[in-house]
C-alpha positions in Angstrom: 0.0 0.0 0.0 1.2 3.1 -0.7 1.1 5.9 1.8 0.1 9.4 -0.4 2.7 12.3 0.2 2.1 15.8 0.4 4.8 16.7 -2.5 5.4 20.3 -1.7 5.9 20.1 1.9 6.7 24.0 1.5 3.0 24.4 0.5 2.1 23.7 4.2 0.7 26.4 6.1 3.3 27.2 9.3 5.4 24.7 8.3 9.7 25.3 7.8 12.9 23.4 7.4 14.1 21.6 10.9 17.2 19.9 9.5 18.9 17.5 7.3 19.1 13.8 7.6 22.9 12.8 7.6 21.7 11.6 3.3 20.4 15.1 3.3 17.0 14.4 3.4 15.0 17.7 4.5 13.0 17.5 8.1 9.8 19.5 8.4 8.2 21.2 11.3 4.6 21.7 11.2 3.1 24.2 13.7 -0.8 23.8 15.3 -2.0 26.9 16.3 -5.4 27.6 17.9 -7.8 30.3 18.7 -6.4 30.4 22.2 -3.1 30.6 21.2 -1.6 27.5 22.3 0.8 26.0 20.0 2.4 22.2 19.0 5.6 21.7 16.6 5.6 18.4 15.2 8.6 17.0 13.0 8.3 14.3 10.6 11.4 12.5 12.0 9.6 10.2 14.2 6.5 12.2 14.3 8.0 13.9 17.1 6.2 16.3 18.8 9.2 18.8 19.8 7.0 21.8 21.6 3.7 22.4 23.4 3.3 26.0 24.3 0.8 27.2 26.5 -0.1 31.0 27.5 0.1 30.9 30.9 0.2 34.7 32.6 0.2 36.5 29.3 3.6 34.6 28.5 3.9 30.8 26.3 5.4 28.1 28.6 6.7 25.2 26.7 5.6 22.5 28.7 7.7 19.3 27.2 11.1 18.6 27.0 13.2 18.4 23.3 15.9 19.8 20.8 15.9 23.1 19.3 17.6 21.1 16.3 17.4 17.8 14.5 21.2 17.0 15.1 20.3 16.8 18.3 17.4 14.4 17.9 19.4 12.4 16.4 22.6 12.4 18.5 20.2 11.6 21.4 20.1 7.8 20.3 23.9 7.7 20.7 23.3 8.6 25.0 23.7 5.8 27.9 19.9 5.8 27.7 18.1 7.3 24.7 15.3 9.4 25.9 12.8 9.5 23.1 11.9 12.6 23.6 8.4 13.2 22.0 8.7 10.8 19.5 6.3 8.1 18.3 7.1 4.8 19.8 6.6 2.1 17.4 6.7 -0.7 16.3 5.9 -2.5 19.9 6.1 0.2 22.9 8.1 -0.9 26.1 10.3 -4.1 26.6 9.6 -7.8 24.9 11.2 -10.2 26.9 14.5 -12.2 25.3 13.5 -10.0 22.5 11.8 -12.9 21.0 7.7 -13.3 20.8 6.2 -16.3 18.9 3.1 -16.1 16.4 1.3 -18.5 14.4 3.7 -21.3 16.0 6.6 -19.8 14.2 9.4 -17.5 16.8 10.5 -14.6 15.9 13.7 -12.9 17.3 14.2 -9.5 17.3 16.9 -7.3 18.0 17.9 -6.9 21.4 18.8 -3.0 22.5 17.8 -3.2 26.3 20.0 -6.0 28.3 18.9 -8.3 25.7 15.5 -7.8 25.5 13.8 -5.7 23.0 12.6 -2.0 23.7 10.4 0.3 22.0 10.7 -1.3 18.3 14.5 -2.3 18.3 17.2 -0.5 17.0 15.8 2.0 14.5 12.0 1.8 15.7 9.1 4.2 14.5 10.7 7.5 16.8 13.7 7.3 14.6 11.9 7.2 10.6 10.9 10.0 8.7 7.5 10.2 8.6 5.4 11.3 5.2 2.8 14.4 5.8 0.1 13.1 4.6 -2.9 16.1 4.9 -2.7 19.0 6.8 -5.5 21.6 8.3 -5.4 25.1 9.2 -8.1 26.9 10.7 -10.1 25.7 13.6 -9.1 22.6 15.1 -6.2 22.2 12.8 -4.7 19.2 12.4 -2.2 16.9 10.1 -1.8 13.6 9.5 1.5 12.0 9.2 2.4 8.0 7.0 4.6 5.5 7.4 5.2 2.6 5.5 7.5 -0.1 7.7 8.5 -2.8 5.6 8.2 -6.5 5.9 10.6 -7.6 8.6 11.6 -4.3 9.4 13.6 -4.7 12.7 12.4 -8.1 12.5 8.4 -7.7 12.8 6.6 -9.6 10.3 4.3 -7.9 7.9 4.7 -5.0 5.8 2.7 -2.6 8.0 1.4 1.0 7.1 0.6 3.5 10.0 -1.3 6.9 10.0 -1.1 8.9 12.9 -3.3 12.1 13.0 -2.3 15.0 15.3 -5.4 17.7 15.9 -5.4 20.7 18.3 -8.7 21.3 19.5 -10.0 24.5 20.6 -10.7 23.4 23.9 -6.2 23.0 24.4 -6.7 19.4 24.0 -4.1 17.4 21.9 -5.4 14.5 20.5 -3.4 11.9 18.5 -5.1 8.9 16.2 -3.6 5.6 15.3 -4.2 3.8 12.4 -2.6 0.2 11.0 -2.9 -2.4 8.7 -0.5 -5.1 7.9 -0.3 -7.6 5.1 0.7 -10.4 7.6 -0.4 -11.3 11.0 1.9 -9.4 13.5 2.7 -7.5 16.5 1.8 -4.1 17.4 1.7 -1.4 20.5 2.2 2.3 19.4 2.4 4.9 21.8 3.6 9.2 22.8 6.5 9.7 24.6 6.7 13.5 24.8 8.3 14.1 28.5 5.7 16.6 30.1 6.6 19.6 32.9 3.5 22.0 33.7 6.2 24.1 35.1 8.3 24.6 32.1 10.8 22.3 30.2 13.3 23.7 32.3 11.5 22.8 36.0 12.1 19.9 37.6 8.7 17.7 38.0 8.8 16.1 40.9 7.2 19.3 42.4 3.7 18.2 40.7 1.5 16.0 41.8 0.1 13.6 39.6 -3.7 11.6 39.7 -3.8 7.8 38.3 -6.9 6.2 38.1 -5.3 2.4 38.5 -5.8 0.0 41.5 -3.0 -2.2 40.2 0.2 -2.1 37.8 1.9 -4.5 36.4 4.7 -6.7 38.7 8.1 -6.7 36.9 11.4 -8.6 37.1 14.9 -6.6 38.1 14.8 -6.2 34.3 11.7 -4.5 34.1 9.7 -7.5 32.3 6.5 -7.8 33.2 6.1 -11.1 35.0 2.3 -11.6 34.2 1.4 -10.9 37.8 -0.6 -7.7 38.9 0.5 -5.7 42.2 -2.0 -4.4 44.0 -1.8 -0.9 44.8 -4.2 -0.6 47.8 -1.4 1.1 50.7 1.0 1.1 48.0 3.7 4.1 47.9 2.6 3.8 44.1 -1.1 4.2 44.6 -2.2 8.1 43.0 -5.9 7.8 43.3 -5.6 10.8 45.2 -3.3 12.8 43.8 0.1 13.1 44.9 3.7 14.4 44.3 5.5 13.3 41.1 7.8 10.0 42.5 11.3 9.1 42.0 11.7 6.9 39.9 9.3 5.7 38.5 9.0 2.8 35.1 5.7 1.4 35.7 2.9 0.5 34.0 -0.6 1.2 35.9 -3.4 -1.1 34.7 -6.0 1.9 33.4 -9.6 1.4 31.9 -11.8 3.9 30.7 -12.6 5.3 27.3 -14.4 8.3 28.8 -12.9 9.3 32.0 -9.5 10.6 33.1 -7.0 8.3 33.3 -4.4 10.4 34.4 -3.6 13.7 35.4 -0.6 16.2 36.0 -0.9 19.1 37.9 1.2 22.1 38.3 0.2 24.2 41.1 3.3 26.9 40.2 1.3 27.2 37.1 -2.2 26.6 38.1 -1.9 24.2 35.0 -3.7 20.9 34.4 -3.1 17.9 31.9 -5.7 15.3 31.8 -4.9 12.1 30.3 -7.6 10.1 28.3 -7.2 6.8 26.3 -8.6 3.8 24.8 -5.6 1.7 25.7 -5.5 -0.9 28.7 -2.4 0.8 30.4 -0.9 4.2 31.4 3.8 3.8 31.9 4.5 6.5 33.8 8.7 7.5 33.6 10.1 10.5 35.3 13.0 11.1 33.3 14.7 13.4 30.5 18.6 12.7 31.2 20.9 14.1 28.9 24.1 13.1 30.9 25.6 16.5 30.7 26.4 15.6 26.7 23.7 17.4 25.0 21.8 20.5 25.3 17.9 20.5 25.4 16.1 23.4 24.1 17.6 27.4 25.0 20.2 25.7 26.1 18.6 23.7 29.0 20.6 21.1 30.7 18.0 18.0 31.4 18.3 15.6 33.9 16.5 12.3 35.3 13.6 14.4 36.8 13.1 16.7 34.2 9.9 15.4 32.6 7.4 12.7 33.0 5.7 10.7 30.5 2.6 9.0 30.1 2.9 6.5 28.0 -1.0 5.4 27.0 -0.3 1.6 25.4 -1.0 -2.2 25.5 0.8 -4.2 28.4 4.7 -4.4 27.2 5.7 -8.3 26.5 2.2 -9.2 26.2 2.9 -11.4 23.4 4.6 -13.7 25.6 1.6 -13.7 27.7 -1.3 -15.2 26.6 -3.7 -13.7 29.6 -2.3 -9.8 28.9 -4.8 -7.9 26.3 -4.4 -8.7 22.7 -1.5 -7.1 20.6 -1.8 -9.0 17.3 -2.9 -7.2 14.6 -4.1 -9.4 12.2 -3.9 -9.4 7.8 -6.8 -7.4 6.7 -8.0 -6.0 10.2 -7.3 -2.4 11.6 -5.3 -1.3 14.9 -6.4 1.9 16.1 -5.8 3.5 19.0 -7.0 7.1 20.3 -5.1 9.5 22.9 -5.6 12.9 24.3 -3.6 15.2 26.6 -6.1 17.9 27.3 -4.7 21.1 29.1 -6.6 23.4 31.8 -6.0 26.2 33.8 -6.8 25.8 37.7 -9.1 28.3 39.2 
């Protein structure tokens, strides 16, 4: 299938050069803009959202972490521990165990970029691709809607799959983000966001906001951070955030979540009298508290990030559910449709 491309990027309304790929292919940004004047830049390397700038106090606060410049983005996979900043996580979110998941009684092995198991799509997953623009919208509620063709056996997944993901801005400052795959062969999939959020300011350190999790249990993991099919509950646990507490440290969990119409999730910045609610169609919420960048790169104006810098909520399926038959579904098979829906809606506190 091929994915239709906008040919004259340049055509784009708010959209301008970010950078060349090292073969000298250009990168976009795209710019959402609504009534309120609350703005997102999105690339098309990795579908990466790179900005989300709120007016708080007459002012814009940039409210996630990122690079002012592409060379950056990409010298951040090169880091003890590649943050992902804001990229599109794809083509399985969070760790498979071993690397290795079996399917129609045949194994596959995949590569192994996290203590030998797999993480986030392998080596050269969705965050690190460049993305087509398919469509774009000005006006209100713009939006635009981004392609990506990953080949059969592209890091080792079966299938040639073809994913559309579809940024909008409402007017009412919420972001929501739209997943859509097919495959030509049975397969694997889990896509998820992983912008790094701070309701004070990129620059801030978030462990002074409090956050809300509507989960009575998360998954139980191994030293290695596999799930181990078991459930911990969190009733007197230091991780339970039904009421809403401060930001933790650290934190690489993934909280059990199900609702398609309530709040999953919240942030809350009481600096900035700012809210993020979290809604999503997906069984789980991984929170991280993270945004390292070891001192070796520079996030944007200059900002030196470190391991609480930003949190993210990571709105997927279970990682390693593959390899466990009782976890929710993640094969997407030939001829049927993934889709998953997100949205990060932003509020002021009275």
């Amino acid at each position: 299938m091929k994915i239709k491309h906008i040919s004259h990027l340049k055509e784009i309304h708010n959209c301008k050069l970010f950078g060349l790929m090292p073969n000298q292919e250009e990168i976009y940004s795209f710019d959402l803009v609504n009534k309120n004047g609350m703005k997102v830049q999105i690339i098309n390397y990795g579908a990466t959202v790179t900005s989300i700038q709120i007016p708080i106090n007459e002012k814009l606060t940039d409210i996630v972490l990122g690079f002012d410049n592409l060379e950056a983005y990409l010298e951040s996979y090169n880091l003890p521990s590649a943050p992902y900043f804001g990229t599109t996580v794809g083509r399985y979110a969070g760790r498979i165990h071993n690397a290795t998941f079996s399917l129609n009684d045949k194994k596959f092995q995949l590569g192994s970029n996290n203590n030998g198991n797999s993480l986030h799509g392998g080596e050269m997953g969705f965050g690190r691709k460049v993305w087509n623009v398919t469509d774009a919208k000005t006006g209100e509620n713009p939006s635009i809607i981004f392609g990506l063709l990953s080949e059969h056996l592209d890091e080792n997944f079966p299938g040639e799959m073809t994913v559309y993901l579809t940024y909008t801005l409402t007017e009412e400052n919420e972001l929501k983000l739209e997943y859509k795959a097919t495959s030509t062969e049975d397969t694997i999939i889990n896509l998820t966001h992983h912008s790094y959020f701070n309701l004070d300011g990129h620059d801030g350190n978030v462990l002074e906001q409090q956050m809300f999790i509507k989960s009575a249990k998360m998954l139980e993991t191994n030293p290695d951070n596999i799930p181990t099919g078991n459930y911990t509950d969190l009733t007197n646990h230091d991780f339970d955030f039904r009421t809403p507490k401060q930001c933790p440290f650290p934190i690489d969990n993934s909280f059990v979540v199900n609702s398609k119409t309530e709040i999953v999730a919240q942030l809350i910045s009481l600096k900035n009298k700012l809210r993020m609610n979290v809604y999503t169609d997906q069984p789980s919420v991984h929170i991280y508290v993270g945004g390292n960048c070891f001192g070796k790169l520079k996030g944007k104006e200059n900002v030196d990030y470190n391991a609480q810098s930003g949190i993210c909520f990571e709105t997927q399926n279970f990682p390693d559910a593959p390899n466990h038959p009782h976890f929710p579904n993640a094969v997407l098979k030939k001829g049927e449709q993934y889709s998953q829906k997100t949205l990060y809606k932003f509020e002021t506190l009275n």
